[in-house]
C-alpha positions as CSV (number, residue, x, y, z in Angstrom):
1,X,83.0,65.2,116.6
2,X,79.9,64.9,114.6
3,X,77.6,61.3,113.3
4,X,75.3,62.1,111.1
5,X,72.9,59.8,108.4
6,X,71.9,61.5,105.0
7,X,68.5,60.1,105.7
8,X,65.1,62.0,106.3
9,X,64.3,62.5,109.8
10,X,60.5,62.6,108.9
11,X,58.1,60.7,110.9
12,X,60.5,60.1,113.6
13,X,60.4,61.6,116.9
14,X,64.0,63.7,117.9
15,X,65.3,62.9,121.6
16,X,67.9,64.9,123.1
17,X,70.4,64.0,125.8
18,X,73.5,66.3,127.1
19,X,73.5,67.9,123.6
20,X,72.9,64.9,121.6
21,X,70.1,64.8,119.3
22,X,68.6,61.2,118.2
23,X,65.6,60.3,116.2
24,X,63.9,56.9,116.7
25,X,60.8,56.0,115.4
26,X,57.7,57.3,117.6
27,X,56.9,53.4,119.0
28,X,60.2,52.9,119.8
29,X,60.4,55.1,122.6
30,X,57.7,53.8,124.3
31,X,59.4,50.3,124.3
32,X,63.0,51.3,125.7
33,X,60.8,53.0,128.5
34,X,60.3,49.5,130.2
35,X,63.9,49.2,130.5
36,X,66.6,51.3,132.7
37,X,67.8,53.2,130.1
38,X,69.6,52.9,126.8
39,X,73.5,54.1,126.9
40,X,75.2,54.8,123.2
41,X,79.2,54.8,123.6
42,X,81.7,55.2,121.1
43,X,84.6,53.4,122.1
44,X,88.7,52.4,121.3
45,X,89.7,49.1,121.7
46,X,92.9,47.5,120.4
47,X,93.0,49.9,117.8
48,X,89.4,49.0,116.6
49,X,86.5,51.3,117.3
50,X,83.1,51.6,117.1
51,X,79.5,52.4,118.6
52,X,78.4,50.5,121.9
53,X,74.7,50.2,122.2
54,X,73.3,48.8,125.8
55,X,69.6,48.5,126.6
56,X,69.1,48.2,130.4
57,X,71.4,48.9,132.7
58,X,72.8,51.8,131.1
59,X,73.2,54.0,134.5
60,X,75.7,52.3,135.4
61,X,78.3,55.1,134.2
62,X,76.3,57.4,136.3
63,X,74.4,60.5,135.3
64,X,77.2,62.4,134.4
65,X,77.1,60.1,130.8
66,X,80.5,58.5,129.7
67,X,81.8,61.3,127.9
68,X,85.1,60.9,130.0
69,X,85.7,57.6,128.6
70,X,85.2,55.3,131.6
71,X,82.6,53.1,130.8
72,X,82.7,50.1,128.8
């Protein structure tokens, strides 16, 4: 499964997490760092779906990530 923008990634700085690339822009990171973390989910509900963003708190589905579905 793949997400991708057709937008330029210039200017922005490229995180990566358990093969997952992001690109925020450079300030930005600097502001999530005074909070626990920042968890993006992709989840099925009631046969909606859709991107979960949480800022803080987003160890609680461990440091394994949520790729197994659980959190949420």
């Amino acid at each position: 499964m793949g997400l991708a923008l057709d937008e330029s990634v210039d200017g922005l700085e490229k995180l990566e997490n358990n093969g997952v690339a992001t690109y925020i822009e450079p300030g930005l990171k600097e502001f999530l760092s005074q909070f626990e973390g920042v968890l993006i989910d992709h989840v099925t509900m009631g046969g909606r779906s859709g991107f979960i963003v949480k800022v803080g708190g987003a160890g609680e589905c461990g440091d394994s990530g949520c790729s197994s579905g659980s959190c949420g």
